[in-house]
C-alpha positions as CSV (number, residue, x, y, z in Angstrom):
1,X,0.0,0.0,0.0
2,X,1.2,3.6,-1.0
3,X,2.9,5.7,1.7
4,X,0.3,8.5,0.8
5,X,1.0,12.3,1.7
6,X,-0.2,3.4,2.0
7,X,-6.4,-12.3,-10.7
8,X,-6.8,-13.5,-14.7
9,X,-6.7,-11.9,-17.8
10,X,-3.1,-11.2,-18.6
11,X,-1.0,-11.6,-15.6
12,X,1.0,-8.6,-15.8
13,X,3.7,-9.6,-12.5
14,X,7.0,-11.9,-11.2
15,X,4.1,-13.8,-9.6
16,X,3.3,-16.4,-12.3
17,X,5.9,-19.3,-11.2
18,X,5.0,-22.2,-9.1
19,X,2.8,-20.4,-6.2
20,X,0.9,-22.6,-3.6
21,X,-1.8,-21.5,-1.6
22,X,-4.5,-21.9,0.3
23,X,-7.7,-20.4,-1.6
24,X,-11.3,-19.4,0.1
25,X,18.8,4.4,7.6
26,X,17.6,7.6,6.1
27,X,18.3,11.2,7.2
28,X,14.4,12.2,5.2
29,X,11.6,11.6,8.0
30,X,8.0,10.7,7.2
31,X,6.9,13.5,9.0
32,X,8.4,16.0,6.3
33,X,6.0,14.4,3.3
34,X,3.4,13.7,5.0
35,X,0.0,16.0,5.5
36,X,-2.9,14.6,7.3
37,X,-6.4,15.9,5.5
38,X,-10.0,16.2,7.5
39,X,-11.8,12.5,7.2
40,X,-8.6,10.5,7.2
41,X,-6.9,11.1,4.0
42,X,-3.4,11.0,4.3
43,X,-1.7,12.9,1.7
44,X,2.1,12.7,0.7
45,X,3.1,16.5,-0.5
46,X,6.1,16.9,-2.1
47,X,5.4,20.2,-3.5
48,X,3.1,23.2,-1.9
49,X,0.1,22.1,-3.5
50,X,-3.2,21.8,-1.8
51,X,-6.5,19.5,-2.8
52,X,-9.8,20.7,-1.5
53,X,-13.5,20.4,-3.0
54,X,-12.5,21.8,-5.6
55,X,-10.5,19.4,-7.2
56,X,-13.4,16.6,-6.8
57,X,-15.7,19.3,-8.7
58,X,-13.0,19.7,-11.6
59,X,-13.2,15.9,-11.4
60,X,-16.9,16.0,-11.9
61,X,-16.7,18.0,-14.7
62,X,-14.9,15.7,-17.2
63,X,-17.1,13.5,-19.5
64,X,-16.2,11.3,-21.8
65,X,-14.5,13.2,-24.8
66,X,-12.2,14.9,-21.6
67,X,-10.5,11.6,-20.7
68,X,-7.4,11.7,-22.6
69,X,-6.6,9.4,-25.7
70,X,-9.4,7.4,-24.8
71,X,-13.3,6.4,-24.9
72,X,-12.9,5.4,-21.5
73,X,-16.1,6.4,-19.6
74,X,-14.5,8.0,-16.3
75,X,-14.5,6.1,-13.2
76,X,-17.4,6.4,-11.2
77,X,-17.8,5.2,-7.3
78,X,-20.4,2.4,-6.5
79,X,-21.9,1.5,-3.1
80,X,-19.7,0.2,-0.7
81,X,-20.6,-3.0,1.5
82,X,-19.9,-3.0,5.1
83,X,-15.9,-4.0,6.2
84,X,-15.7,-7.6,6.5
85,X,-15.4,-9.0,9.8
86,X,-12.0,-10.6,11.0
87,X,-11.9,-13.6,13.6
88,X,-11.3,-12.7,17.1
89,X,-8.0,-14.9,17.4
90,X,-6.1,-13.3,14.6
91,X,-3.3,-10.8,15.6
92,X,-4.4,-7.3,14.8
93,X,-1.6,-4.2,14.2
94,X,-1.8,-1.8,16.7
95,X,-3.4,0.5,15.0
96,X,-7.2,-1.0,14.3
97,X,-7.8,-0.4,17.8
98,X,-7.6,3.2,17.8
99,X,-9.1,3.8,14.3
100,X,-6.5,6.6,13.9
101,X,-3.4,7.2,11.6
102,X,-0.5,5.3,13.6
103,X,2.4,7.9,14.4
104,X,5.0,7.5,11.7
105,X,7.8,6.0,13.0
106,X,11.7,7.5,11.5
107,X,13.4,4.7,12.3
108,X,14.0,2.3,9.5
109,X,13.2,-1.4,9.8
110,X,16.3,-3.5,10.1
111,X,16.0,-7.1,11.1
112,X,17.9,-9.4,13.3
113,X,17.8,-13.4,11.5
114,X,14.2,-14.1,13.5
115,X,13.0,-10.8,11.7
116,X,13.6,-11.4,8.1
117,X,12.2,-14.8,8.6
118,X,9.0,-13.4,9.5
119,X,9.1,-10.6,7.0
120,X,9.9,-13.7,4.4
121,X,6.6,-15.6,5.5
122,X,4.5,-12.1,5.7
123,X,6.1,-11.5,2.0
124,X,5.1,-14.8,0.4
125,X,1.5,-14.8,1.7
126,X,1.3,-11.2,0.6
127,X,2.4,-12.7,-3.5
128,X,0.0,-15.3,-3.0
129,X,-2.8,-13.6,-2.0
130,X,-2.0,-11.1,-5.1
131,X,-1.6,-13.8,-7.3
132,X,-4.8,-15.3,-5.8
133,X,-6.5,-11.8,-6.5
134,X,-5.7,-12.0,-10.4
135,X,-7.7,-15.1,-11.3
136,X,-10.9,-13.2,-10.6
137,X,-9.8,-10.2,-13.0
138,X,-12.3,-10.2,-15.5
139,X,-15.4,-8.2,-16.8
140,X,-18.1,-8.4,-15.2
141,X,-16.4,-8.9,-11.2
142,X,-17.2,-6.3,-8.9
143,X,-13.6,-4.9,-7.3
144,X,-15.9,-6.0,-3.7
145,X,-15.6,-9.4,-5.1
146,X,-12.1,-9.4,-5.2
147,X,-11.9,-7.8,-1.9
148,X,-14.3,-10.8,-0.7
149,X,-11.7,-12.8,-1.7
150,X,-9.0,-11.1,-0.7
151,X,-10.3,-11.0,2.6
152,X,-11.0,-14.5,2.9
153,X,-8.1,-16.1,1.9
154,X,-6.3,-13.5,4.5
155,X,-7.6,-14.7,7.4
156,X,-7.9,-17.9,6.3
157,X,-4.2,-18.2,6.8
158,X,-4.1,-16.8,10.1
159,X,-3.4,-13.0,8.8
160,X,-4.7,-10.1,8.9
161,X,-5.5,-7.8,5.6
162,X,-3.0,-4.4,6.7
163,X,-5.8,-1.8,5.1
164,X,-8.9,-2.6,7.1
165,X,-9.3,0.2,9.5
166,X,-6.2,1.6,8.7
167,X,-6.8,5.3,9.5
168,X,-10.3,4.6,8.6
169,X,-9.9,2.4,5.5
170,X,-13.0,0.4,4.9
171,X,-11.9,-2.1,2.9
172,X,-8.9,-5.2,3.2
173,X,-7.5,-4.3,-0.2
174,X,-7.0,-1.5,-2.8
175,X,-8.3,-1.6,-5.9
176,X,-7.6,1.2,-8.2
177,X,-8.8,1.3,-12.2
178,X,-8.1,3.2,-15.2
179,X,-7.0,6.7,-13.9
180,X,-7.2,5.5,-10.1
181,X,-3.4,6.1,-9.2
182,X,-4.0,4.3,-5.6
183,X,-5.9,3.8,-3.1
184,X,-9.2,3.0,-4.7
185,X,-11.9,1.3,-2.6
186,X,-13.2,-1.6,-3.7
187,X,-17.6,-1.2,-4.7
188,X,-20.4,-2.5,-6.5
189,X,-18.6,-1.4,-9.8
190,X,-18.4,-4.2,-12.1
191,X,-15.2,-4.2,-14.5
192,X,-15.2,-3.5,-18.2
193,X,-13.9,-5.1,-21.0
194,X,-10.6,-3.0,-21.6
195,X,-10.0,-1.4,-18.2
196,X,-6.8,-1.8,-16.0
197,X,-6.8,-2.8,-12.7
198,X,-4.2,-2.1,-9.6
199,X,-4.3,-4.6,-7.1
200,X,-2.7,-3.3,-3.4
201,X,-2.1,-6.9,-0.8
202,X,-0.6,-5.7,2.4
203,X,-1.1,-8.9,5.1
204,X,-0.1,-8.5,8.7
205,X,1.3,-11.7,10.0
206,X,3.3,-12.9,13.0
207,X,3.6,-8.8,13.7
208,X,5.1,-8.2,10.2
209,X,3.9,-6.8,7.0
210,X,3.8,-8.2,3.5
211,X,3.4,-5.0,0.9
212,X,2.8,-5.8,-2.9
213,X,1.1,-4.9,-5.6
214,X,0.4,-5.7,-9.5
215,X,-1.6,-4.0,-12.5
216,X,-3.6,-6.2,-14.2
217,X,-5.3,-6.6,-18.0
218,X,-9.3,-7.1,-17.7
219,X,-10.1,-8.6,-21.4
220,X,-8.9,-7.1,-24.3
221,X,-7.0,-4.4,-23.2
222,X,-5.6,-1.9,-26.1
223,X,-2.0,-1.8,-27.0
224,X,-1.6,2.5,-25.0
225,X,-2.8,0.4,-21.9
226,X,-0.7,-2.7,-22.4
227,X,2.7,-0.7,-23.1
228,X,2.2,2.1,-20.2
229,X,1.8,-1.6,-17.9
230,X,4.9,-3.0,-18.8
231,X,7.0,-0.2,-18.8
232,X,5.8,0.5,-14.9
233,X,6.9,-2.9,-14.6
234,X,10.2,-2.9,-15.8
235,X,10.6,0.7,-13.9
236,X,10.3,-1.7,-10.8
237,X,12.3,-4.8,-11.5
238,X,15.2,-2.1,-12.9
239,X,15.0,-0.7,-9.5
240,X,15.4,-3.5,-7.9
241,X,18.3,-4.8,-9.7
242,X,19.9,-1.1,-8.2
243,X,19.5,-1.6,-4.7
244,X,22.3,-2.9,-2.5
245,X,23.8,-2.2,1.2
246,X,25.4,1.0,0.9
247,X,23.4,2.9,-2.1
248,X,22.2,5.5,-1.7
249,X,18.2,5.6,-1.7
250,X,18.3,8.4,-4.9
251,X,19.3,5.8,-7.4
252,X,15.9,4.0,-7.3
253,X,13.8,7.5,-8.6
254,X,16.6,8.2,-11.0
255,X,16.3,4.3,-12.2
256,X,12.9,5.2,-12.5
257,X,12.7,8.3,-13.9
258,X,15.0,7.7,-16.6
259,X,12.6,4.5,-18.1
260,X,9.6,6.3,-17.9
261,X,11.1,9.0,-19.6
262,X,12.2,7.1,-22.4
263,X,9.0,6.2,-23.6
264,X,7.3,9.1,-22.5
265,X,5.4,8.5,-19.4
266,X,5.0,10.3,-16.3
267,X,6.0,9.7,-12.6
268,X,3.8,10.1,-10.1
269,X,5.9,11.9,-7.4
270,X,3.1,13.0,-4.4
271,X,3.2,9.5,-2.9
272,X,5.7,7.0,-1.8
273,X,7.7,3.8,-1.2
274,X,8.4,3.0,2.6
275,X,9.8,0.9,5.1
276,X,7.6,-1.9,6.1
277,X,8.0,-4.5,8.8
278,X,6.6,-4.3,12.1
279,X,5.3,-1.0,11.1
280,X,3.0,-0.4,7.8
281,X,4.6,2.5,7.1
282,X,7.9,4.0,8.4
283,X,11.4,5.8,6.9
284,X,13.1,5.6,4.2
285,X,10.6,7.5,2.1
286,X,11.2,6.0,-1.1
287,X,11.0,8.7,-4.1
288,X,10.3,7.4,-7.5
289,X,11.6,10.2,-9.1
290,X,14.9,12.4,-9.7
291,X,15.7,13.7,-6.5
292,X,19.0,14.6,-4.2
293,X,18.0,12.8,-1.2
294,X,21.4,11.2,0.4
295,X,20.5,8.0,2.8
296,X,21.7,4.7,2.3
297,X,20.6,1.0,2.6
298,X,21.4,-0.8,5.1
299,X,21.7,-4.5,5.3
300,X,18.9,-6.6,6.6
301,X,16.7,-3.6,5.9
302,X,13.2,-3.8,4.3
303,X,11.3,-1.4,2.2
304,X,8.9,-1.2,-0.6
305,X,9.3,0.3,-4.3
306,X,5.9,0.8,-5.8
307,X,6.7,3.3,-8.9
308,X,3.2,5.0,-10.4
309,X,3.7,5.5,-14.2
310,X,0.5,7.6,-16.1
311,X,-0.2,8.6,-20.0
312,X,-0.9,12.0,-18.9
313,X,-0.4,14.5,-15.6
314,X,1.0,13.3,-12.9
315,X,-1.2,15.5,-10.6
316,X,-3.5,14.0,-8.4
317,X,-7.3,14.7,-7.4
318,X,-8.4,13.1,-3.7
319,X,-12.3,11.9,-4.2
320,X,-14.5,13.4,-1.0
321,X,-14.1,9.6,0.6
322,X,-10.4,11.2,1.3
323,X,-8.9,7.9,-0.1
324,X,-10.0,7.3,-4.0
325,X,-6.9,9.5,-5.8
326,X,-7.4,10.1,-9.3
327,X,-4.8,11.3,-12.5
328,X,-5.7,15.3,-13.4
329,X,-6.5,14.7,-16.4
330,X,-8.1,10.6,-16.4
331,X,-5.7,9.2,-18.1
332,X,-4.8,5.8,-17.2
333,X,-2.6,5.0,-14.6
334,X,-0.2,2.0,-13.6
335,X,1.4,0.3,-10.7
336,X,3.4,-2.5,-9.3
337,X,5.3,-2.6,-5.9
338,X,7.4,-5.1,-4.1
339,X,9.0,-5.6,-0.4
340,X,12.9,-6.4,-0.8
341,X,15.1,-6.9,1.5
342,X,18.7,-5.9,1.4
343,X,20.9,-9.0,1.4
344,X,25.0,-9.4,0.8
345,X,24.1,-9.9,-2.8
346,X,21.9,-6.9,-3.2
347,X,18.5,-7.5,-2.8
348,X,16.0,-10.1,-2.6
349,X,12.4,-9.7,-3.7
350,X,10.0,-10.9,-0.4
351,X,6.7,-10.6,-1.8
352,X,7.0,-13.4,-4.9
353,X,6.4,-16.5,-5.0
């Protein structure tokens, strides 16, 4: 899940190998990105730019011949179902209990051998829930279906799903489609032929997090849509294949930056990679983007990479539900995001299977 201000037509991920399941230290704080809005919204601000009602009315406004290079119809909320109830037993993060936005925590999350067994475990339930996720992608499923899901298979395995009353999150997974860059909330809205689909697994178990995420085709997706989701793909396994003990943190937006700018996308730079372990969210702050910040990686450390790639502006518009964020413009968006840990030989990707 996005550090914000947090399946099977065309499996568009690492996660297609041989995945069993069971279905049914940086100097950059937090607190310097990071802007609470009324309602529970968190907002990551990079630049001094503010969202209020507003932008949801210049949302509003677009119709169909407004959504860039496309006949897309723009997205449109549906009615949400109550949050799904989670067994008693099962190990909750601190946080559900207050229902409020957990203090963000600069230290970074560095694990002693017990540790980054439990992050491995939290990782690979994480990839197979995701993977999981993908096989209902199609038209005609409701994103609450594959939250449903989701959900079940969570807490089937003795987890918890991270979102669910996270600051107020209703739901146990994201699902974010078309120009949805994160955080969308998964409804009553069925999917269409040709639409695009972010799926956001975050599973808390043993007192770790798992953090992934993957951008799937729903039916016959057109060739703009295909290419903009496998370039945001290769912007993530290129910055992977960067990260070792000792470099520094502003390789991975460069890495970024660079691909996406080679065939012409934009990089959503208002929200973030984080660390993740004990904690959901906690330093580094991971930019995706060119930028001069100077912390390194340490070993043992874990952290997520989840570049945002779109067709059009980078700018974002926060729905009134003060989670749904949206491109500018509509145009479509992409995502994929994995936890690594930093390892003598570089790093090693936790959340695949």
């Amino acid at each position: 899940m996005v550090a914000t201000g947090s399946i099977q037509p065309r499996f568009i991920s690492t996660f297609v190998g041989d995945c069993r399941f069971l279905p049914s230290v940086s100097r950059n704080s937090f607190n310097r990105f990071l802007k609470f809005s009324k309602g529970g919204g968190l907002i990551y601000m990079q630049f001094p730019r503010s969202f209020s009602g507003l932008t949801n009315s210049l949302f509003n406004r677009r119709n169909v011949d407004d959504t860039v290079g496309s006949k897309r119809k723009p997205l449109k909320r549906g009615t949400l179902s109550p949050p799904r109830p989670v067994p008693i037993h099962i190990q909750r993060p601190p946080y559900v209990k207050t229902k409020k936005f957990p203090g963000i925590v600069s230290k970074p999350e560095i694990h002693d051998e017990k540790g980054v067994e439990f992050m491995r475990a939290s990782g690979l339930l994480a990839a197979q829930v995701l993977q999981y996720a993908g096989t209902f992608v199609k038209p005609g499923i409701t994103t609450d279906e594959i939250d449903e899901a989701v959900h079940q298979m969570i807490i089937d395995n003795g987890a918890y799903p991270s979102p669910l009353g996270y600051g107020g999150f209703p739901k146990s997974v994201c699902t974010s489609v078309n120009e949805c860059i994160c955080h969308g909330i998964p409804d009553s809205r069925a999917l269409e032929d040709g639409d695009i689909i972010n799926i956001d697994v975050t599973v808390y178990l043993n007192g770790y997090h798992g953090d992934t995420s993957a951008t799937f085709f729903v039916g016959e997706v057109d060739e703009d849509a295909r290419n903009l989701v496998k370039v945001t793909k290769e912007c993530l396994d290129k910055a992977i294949a960067v990260c070792a003990a000792g470099v520094e943190f502003n390789k991975i937006g460069q890495t970024i930056h660079d691909h996406a700018d080679k065939h012409k996308y934009g990089v959503v730079q208002h929200f973030v990679g984080h660390g993740v372990g004990k904690l959901f969210h906690s330093d580094p702050v991971i930019l995706h983007y060119r930028n001069n910040g100077r912390g390194r990686m340490v070993l043992n450390q874990t952290f997520t990479i989840e570049p945002m790639l779109t067709m059009g502006s980078i700018h974002p518009v926060v729905w009134s539900d003060n989670w749904t964020v949206v491109t500018e413009d509509g145009s479509l968006s992409a995502q994929f995001e994995h936890t690594i840990l930093i390892t003598n030989d570089g790093a090693e990707i936790l959340t695949q299977c």
